[in-house]
C-alpha positions in Angstrom: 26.1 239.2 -24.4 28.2 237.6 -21.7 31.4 237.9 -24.1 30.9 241.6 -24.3 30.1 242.5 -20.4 33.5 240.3 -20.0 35.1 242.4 -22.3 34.0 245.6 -20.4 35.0 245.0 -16.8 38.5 243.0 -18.0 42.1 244.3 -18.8 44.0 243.4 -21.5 45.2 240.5 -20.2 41.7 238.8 -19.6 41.6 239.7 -15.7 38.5 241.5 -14.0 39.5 245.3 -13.8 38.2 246.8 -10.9 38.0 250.6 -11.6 36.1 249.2 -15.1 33.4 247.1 -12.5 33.0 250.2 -10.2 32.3 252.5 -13.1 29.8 250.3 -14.9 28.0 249.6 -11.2 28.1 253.4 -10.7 26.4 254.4 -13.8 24.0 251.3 -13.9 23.1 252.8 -9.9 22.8 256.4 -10.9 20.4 255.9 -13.4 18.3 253.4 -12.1 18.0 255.5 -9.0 17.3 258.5 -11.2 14.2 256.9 -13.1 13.4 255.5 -8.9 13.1 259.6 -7.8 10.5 260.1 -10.8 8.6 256.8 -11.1 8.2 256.0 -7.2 8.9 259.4 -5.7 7.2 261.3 -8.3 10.3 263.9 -8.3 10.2 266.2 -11.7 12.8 265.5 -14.4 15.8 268.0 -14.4 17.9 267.0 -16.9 20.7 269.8 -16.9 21.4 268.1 -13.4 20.9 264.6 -14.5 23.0 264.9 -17.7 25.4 267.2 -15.8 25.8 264.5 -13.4 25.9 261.4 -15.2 28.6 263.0 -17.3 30.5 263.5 -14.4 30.4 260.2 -12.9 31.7 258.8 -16.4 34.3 261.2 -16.8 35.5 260.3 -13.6 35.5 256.5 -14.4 36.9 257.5 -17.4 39.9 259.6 -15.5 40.3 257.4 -13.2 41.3 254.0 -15.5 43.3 256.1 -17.6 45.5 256.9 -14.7 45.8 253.3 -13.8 46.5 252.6 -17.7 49.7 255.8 -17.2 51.0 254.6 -14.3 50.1 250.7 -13.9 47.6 248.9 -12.5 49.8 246.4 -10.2 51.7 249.8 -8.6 50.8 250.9 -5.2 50.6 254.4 -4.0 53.6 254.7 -1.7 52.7 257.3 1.3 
């Protein structure tokens, strides 16, 4: 199991990717505080927002490490 989360959140290289950690972080957060609004809160369920949402935050994780893939991920943006 270690292997594999390893495997996730690194590049090719065997180095820790960053956008990779952020994205996994950000979709472990958003569902664990989604089940938090109906468990503790007691919140109804809407899942067109909840699915509508959680596909966005992938999409953009998504997005965002294939642009660092394009254009490198040792480049910096240059003002």
């Amino acid at each position: 199991m270690r292997r594999f989360l390893h495997e996730i959140v690194s590049d090719a290289a065997g180095r820790s990717d960053g956008m990779a950690l952020l994205s996994v972080l950000g979709v472990l957060s958003y569902i664990c505080l989604g089940v938090f609004a109906v468990v503790v809160r007691g919140q109804l369920f809407a899942p067109e927002a909840y699915g509508m949402g959680l596909g966005s935050a992938i999409a953009a994780g998504a997005f965002g490490m294939g642009l660092k893939a394009r254009f490198g991920g040792n480049s910096r943006c240059q003002p």
